[in-house]
N, C-alpha and C positions, 0 to 999 in steps of 0.2 A: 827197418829204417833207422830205427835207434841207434842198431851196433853200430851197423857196416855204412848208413845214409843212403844219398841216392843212386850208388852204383847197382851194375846190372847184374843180375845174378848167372853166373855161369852155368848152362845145361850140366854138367858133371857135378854141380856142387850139391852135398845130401848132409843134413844136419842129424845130432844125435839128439832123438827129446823121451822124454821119460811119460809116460801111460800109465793110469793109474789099471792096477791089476795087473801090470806088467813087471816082471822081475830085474828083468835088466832094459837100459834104454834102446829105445826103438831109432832104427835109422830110415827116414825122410829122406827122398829123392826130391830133396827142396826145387834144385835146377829145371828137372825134366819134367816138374808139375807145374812150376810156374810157364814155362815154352808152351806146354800142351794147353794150357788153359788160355794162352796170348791166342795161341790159335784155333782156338772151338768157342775165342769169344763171343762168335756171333750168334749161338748158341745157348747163351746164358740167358738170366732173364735181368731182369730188370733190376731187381732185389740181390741177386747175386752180384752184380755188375756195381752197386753200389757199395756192396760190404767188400768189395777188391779195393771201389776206389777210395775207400775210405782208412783201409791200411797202408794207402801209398801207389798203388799199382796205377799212373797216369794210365793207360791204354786203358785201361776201363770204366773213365771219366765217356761222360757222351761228348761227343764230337759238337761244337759249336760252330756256324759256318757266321763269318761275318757278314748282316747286313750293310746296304748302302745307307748312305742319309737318302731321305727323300729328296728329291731336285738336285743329286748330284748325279744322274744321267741325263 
């Protein structure tokens, strides 16, 4: 969210991140993890679904449905 803000991230997009124990940087299929995860959210638990939404990922905020006021049916 930082770099890029709130745009969407493209399925094809994969980042290069460095691993410790690793010699050279590792490449991240950043795109096709976040698609797969939008779609097995129902899946997740509650705790996970939290630590998404807490890096940004709106769709794994809980769905809020709006109440009425009282005596306004």
């Amino acid at each position: 969210m930082e770099r890029e803000g709130d745009r969407p991230v493209p399925r094809g997009h994969s980042e290069q991140i460095t691993v410790d124990g690793e010699a050279a940087p590792v490449t991240v299929k950043l795109g096709v993890w976040i698609s797969n995860t939008k779609s097995r959210r129902n899946r997740l638990d509650a705790e996970q679904l939290a630590a998404l939404a807490e890096l940004g990922m709106d769709w794994a905020r809980p769905v809020t449905v709006p109440q009425a006021a009282p005596g306004s049916l």
